[in-house]
C-alpha positions in Angstrom: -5.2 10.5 20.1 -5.7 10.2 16.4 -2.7 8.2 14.7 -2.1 7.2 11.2 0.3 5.5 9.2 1.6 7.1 5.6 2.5 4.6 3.0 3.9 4.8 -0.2 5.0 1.9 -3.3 8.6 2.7 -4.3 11.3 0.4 -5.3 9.4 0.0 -8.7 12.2 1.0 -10.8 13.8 -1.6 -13.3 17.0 -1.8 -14.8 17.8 0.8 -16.9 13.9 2.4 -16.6 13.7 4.6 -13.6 10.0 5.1 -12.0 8.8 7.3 -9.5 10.5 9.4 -7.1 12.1 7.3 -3.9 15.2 9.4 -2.5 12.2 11.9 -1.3 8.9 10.4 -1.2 11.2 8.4 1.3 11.9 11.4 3.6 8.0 11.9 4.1 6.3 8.5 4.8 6.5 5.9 7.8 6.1 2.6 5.9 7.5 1.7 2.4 6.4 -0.8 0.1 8.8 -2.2 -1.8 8.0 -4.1 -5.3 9.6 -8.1 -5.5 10.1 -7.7 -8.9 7.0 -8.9 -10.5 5.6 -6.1 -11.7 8.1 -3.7 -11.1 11.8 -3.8 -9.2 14.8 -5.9 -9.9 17.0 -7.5 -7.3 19.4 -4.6 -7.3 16.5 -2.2 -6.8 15.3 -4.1 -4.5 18.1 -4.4 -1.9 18.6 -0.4 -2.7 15.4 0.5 -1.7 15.5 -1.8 1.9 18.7 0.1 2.4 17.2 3.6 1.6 14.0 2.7 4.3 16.1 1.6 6.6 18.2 4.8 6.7 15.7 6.9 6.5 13.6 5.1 9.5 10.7 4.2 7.5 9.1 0.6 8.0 9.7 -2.1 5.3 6.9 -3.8 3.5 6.6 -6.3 0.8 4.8 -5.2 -2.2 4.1 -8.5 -4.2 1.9 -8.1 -8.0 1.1 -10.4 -10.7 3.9 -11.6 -13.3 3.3 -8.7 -15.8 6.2 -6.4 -15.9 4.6 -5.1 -19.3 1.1 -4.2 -17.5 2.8 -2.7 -14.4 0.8 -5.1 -12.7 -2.6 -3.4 -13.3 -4.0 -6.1 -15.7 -6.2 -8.5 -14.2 -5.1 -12.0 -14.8 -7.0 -15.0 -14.1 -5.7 -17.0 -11.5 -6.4 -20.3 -9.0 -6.0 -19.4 -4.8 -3.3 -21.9 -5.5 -1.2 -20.0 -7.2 -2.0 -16.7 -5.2 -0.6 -18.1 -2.8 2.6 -19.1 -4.2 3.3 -16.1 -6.0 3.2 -14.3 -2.5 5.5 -16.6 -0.8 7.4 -16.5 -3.9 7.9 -12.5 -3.4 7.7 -12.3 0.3 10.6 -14.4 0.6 12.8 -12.6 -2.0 12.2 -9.3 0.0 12.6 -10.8 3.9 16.4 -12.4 2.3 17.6 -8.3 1.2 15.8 -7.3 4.7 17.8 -9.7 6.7 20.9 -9.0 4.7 20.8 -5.3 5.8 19.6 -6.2 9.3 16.5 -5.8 8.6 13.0 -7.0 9.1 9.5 -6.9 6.3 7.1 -5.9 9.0 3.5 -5.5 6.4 3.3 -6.9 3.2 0.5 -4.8 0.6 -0.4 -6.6 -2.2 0.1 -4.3 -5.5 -2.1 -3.5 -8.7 -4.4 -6.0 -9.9 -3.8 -8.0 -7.2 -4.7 -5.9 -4.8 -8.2 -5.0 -6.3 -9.0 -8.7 -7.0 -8.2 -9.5 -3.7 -10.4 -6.6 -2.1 -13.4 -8.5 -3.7 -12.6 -12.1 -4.1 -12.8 -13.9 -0.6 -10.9 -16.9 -2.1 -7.8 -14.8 -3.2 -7.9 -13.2 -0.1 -8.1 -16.0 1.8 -5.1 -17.2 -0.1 -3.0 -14.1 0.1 -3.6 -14.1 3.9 -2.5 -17.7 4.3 0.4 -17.1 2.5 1.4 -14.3 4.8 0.5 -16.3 8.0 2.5 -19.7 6.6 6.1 -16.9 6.0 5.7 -14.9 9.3 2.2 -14.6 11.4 3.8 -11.1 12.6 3.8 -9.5 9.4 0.9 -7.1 8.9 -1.6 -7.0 5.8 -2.4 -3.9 4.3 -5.7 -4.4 2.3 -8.4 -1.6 0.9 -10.2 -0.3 4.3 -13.6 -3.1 5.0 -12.7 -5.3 2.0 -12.4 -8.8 1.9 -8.5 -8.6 1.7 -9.3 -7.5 5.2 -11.9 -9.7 6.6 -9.3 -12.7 5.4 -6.7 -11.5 7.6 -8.5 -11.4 10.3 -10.4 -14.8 10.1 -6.6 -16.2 9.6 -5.2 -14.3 12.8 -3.1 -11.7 11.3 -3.3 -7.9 12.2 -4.3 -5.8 9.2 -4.4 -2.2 8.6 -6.9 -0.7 6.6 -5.7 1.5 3.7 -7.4 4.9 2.4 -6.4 6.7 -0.5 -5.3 10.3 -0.7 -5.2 10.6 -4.5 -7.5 7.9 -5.7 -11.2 8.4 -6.3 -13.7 6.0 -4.5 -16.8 4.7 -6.3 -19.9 4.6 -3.9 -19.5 1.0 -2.5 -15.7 1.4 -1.3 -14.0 0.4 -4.3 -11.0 2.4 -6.1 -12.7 4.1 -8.9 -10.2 2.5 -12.2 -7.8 4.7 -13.5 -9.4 4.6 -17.0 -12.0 6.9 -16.0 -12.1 10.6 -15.4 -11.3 12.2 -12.2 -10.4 8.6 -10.6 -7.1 10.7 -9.8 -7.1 13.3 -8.0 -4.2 16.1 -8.3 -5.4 19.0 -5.7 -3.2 18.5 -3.0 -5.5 21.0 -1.1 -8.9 18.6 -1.7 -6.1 15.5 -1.0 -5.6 16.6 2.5 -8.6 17.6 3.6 -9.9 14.1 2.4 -7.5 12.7 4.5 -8.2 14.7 7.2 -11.7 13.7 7.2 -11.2 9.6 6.6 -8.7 9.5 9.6 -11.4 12.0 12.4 -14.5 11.2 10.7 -14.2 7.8 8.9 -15.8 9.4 6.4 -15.1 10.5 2.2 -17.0 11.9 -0.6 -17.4 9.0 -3.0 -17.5 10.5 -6.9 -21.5 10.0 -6.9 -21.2 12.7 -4.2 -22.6 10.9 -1.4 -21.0 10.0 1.6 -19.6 6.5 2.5 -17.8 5.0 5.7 -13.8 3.9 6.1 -11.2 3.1 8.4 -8.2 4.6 8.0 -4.9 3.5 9.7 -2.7 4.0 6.9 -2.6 6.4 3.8 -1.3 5.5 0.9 0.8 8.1 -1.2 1.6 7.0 -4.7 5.3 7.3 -5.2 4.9 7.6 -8.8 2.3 10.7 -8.8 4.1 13.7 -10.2 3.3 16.0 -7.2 4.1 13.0 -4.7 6.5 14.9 -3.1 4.4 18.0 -2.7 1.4 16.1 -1.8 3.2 13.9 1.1 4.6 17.1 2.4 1.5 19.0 2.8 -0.8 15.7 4.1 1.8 15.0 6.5 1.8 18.9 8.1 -2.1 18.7 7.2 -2.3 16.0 9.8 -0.4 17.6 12.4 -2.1 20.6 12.2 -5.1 18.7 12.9 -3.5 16.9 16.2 -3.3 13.6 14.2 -0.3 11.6 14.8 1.9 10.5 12.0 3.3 7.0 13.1 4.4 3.2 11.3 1.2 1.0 11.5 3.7 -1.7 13.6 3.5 1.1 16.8 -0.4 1.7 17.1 -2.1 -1.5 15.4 
C-alpha cells in the first residue's frame, strides 16, 4: 500500500501581521509545521497554532529558520555548524515547552527557508542541524528535501527522516527547489499539482523544468500554507491521492 504524509508551514503569523491561511489548510494536512519565531510566529502564535493541530489531529512539527524576520527567512546568511546548531535547539525547545503545555508532543522538526536549502547542500549544516535534533529528542523525525544531504545527515546520526517533495514548487534537474526569483518556479495548476504528486509518490518520479525526468522519494508532501489556492490545492491532492488508492497518513505511523 502506497502511503504519504501531507505537510504544510503555518503558524507564521506575527503580531499584528497575519500570513497565510491556518484555520483550513489545518483541516486538510496530517503534519503541521509550526514557525519558532525566527522568521515568522510569535509566542502567542505559536502556542495558538499547537492548540489548533492538536484539535484538529494533525501532527506537530518544529519549523526552526534563520534570525530574519524582515527576509521571511529566505535570505541566505552565512553561518558556522556551530551556530546551526544552536539556533535549532534554540527553536526546538521553545516549540516542545507550548507542546507540552497543551499535552502535547513535537514529533518532526523541518527546517524552514534558507535554512532548509543550505542545509539540503551543505553536509556540515546538515550534520549540525541533525545533531541538534538527536541531542533534544532522538525520536523526533527530520524532514529534509527528498536524497539531499539534510537527509543523508539524519541518517548517519540515527534519526528517522522523511523525504519531502513539493506539490507547488518547481525542481531544477539535479533535485534542487528551482528559487522563487525565477519564472514558473511556482506552480498554480492545481490539476498539473496533483498529478505531480501522484506520480512522485507511485513512480518516484517528476518532470524537472528542463523537461527531463529525475528520481525522488516521497513520504511527505509539502503544501505551502501561504499559497493563495492552498486550500483548493490541499483539497484536491488529498482526494487526488485517494482516488489513486494512496493513503493519506502522519509520517510518525508509516516511517
Amino acid at each position: 500500500m502506497y502511503q504519504v504524509d501531507l505537510n504544510s508551514d503555518i503558524g507564521e503569523s506575527f503580531g499584528n501581521y497575519k500570513l497565510g491561511l491556518d484555520q483550513e489548510v489545518v483541516k486538510h494536512i496530517t503534519s503541521a509545521n509550526i514557525a519558532c519565531g525566527w522568521h515568522a510566529g510569535d509566542p502567542l502564535v505559536m502556542e495558538q497554532t499547537v492548540r489548533i493541530a492538536k484539535e484538529n489531529g494533525v501532527q506537530i512539527g518544529a519549523h526552526p529558520g534563520l534570525p530574519d524576520l524582515m527576509g521571511f527567512g529566505r535570505r541566505k546568511m552565512e553561518l558556522t555548524p556551530t551556530e546551526a546548531k544552536a539556533y535549532v535547539k534554540y527553536q526546538l525547545g521553545a516549540l516542545v515547552a507550548f507542546a507540552q503545555g497543551a499535552d502535547a508532543k513535537v514529533k518532526h522538526l523541518k527546517p524552514h527557508g534558507a535554512l532548509y536549502n543550505l542545509a539540503a547542500e551543505d553536509g556540515e549544516l546538515a550534520r549540525a542541524i541533525a545533531e541538534a535534533i538527536y541531542e533534544v529528542d532522538r525520536s523526533i523525525i527530520l524532514v529534509g528535501l527528498a536524497g539531499s544531504q539534510l537527509i543523508e545527515a539524519g541518517l548517519e546520526q540515527g534519526l528517522q527522516v522523511a523525504n519531502e517533495v513539493f506539490a507547488d514548487r518547481a525542481y531544477n534537474s539535479d533535485g534542487t527547489l528551482v528559487s522563487r526569483r525565477k519564472e514558473r518556479a511556482v506552480i498554480h495548476d492545481s490539476q498539473l499539482a496533483v498529478e505531480r504528486v501522484v506520480k512522485m509518490v507511485k513512480e518516484g518520479k517528476v518532470e524537472a523544468i528542463t523537461g527531463e525526468e529525475i528520481e525522488v522519494k516521497a513520504d511527505t508532501v509539502c503544501l505551502h500554507g501561504d499559497n493563495p489556492q492552498a486550500v483548493e490545492l490541499a483539497v484536491k491532492i488529498k482526494e487526488g491521492l485517494k482516488k489513486e488508492g494512496i493513503k493519506v497518513n502522519s509520517m510518525s505511523c508509516f516511517l
